[in-house]
Wavefront OBJ file of the C-alpha trace (Angstrom):
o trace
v 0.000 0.000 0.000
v 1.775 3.212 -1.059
v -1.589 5.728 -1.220
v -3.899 6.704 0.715
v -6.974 8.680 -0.328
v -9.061 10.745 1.793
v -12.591 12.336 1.800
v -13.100 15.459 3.302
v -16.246 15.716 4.571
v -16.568 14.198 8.306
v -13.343 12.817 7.651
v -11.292 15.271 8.252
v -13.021 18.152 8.310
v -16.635 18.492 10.648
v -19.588 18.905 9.226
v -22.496 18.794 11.452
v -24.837 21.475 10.706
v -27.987 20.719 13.295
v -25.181 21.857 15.761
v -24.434 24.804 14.453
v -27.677 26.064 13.697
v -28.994 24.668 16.833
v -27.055 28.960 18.026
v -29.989 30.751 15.935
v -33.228 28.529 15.278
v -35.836 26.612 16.952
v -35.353 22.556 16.231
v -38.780 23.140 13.459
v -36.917 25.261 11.349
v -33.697 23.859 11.908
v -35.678 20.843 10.153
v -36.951 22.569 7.296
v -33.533 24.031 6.793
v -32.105 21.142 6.586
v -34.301 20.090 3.734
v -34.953 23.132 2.006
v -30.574 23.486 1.579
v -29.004 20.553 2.525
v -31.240 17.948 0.321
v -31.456 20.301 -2.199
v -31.024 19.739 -5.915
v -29.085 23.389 -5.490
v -26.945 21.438 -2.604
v -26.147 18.389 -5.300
v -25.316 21.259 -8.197
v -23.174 22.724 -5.594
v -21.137 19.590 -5.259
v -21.196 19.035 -9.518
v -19.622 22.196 -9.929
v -22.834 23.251 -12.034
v -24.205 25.938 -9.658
v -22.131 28.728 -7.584
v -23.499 29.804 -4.306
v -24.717 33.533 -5.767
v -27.322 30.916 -8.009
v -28.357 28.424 -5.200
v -28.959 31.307 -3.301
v -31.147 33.113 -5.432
v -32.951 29.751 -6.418
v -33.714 28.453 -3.299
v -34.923 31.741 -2.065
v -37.482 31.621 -5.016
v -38.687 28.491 -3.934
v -39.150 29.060 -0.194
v -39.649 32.679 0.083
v -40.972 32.443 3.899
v -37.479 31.262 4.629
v -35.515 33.925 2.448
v -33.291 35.204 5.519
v -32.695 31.949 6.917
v -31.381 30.492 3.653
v -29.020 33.701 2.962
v -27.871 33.556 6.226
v -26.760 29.593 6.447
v -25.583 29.805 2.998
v -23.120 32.780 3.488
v -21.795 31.314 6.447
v -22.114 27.394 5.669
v -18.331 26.804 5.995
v -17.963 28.068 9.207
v -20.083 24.535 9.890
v -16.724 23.002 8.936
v -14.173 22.417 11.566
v -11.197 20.056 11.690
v -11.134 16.446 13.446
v -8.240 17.101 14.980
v -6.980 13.584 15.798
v -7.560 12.411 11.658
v -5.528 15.976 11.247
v -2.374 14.113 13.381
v -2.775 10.708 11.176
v -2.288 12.404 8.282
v 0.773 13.962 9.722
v 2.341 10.203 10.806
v 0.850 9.171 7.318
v 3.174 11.612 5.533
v 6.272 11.336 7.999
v 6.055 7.518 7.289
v 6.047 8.200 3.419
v 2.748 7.292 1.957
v 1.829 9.454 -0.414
v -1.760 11.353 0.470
v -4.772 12.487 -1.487
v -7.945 14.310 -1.656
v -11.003 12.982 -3.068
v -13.982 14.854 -2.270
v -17.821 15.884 -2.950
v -17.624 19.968 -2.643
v -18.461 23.305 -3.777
v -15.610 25.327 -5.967
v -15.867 28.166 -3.730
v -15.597 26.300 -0.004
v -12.735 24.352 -0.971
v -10.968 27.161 -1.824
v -11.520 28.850 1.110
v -10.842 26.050 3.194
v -7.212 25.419 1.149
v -6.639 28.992 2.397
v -7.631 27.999 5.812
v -6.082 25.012 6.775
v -2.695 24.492 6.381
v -2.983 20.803 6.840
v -4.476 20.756 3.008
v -0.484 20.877 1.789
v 0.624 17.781 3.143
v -1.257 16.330 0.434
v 0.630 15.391 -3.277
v -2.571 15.962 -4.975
v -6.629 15.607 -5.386
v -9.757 15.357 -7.069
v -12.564 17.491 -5.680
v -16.335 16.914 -7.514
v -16.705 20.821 -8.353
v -13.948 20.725 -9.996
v -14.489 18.137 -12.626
v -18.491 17.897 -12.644
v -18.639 14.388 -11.254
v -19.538 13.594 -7.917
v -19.090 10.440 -5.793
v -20.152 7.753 -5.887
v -19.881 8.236 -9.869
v -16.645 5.531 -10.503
v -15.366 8.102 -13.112
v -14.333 10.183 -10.570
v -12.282 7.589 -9.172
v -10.777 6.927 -12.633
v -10.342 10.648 -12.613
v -7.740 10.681 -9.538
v -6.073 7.103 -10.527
v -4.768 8.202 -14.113
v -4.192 11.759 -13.265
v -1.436 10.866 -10.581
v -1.007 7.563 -12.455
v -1.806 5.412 -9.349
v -2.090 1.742 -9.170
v -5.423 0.894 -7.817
v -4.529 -2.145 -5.804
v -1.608 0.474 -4.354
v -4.417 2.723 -2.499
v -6.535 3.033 0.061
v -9.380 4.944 0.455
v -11.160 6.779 3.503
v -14.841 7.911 3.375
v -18.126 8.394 6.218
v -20.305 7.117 2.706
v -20.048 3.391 2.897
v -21.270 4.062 -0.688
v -18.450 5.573 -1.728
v -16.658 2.920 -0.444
v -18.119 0.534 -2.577
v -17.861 2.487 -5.797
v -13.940 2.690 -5.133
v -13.419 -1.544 -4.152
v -15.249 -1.837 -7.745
v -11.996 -0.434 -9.073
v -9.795 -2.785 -6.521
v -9.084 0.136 -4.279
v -9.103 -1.026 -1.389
v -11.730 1.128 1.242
v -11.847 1.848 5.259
v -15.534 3.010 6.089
v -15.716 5.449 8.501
v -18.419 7.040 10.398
v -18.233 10.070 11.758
v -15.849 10.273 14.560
v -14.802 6.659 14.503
v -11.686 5.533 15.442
v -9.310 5.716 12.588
v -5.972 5.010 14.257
v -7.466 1.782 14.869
v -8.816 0.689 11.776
v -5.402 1.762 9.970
v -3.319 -0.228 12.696
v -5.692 -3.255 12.250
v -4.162 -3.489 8.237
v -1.053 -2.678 9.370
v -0.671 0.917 8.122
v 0.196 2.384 11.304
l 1 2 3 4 5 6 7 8 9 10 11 12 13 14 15 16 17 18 19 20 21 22 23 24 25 26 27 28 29 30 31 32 33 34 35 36 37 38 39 40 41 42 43 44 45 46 47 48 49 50 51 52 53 54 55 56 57 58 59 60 61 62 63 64 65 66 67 68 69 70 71 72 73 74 75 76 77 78 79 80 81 82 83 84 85 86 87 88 89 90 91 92 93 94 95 96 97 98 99 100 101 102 103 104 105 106 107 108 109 110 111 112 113 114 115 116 117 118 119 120 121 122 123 124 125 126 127 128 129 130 131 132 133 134 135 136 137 138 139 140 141 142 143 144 145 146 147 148 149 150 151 152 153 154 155 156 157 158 159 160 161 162 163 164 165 166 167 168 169 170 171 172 173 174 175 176 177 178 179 180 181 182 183 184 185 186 187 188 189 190 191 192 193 194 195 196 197 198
């Protein structure tokens, strides 16, 4: 095993938005928040790289007008939802002292990742990525995988992949990468020491 992959998304970076909007709503809207943005067709465009946050704004607004503050609001500040996992930060940082080589491949919006590349510092350790925006396929899609594999012309049975979508993981063992499932705040130290990575 020379590679290992990693999602983003409750992987190494938070996301758990009932919490955070737990600060400013009642639990009803927090519901129909969640909904109206975060199972979205806007959300899923967000992801493809089709839509820009200006447009799901102004669409979603036109389709629930009696939440038109709460959706600018959560959608301006959505990324402030996203806060490192600390102890999957320090893996990453044995991972690269012990040589593997480490990459990105990730479900989200062109103009988040940016920002959070600007933010974190940890985002450099890695030799490369594929991020959904940016080539207008999203997980589980296996073209995406196929994407990251030729690009940094990477032997599938050579890398290991990361992801909270148990999906996902399935899409990448159809292409013999190997896969670690991992729910949110599960122990990854573990499951990397139990295949000998660690």
């Amino acid at each position: 095993m020379k590679n290992i992959i990693f999602d983003i998304g409750n992987v190494l970076l938070s996301f758990q938005p009932e919490q955070y909007l737990k600060k400013y709503y009642t639990s009803s809207q927090i519901g129909d928040l969640m909904t109206i943005i975060f199972s979205s067709d806007e959300w899923v465009e967000l992801d493809m790289g089709t839509l820009l946050m200006h447009g799901a704004i102004d669409s979603l607004v036109h389709k629930h007008p009696h939440y038109h503050d709460e959706i600018i609001f959560v959608l301006e500040h959505w990324t402030e939802m996203l806060t490192t996992i600390d102890k999957n930060i320090e893996i990453v940082k044995e991972l690269k002292r012990k040589g593997y080589s480490l990459y990105l491949l990730s479900n989200f919006h062109l103009e988040a990742i940016q920002k959070m590349y600007k933010k974190y510092r940890f985002f450099d350790l890695f030799d490369g990525g594929v991020i959904s925006a940016e080539e207008n396929i999203v997980k589980p899609d296996e073209k995406i995988y196929q994407i990251l594999l030729d690009r940094y012309h990477l032997k599938a049975e050579e890398c290991l992949f990361i992801d909270d979508s148990l999906g996902n993981i399935h899409a990448a063992q159809r292409l013999h990468i190997k896969g670690i499932h991992l729910p949110y705040l599960a122990n990854l130290k573990e499951e990397l020491k139990a295949i000998d990575i660690l």
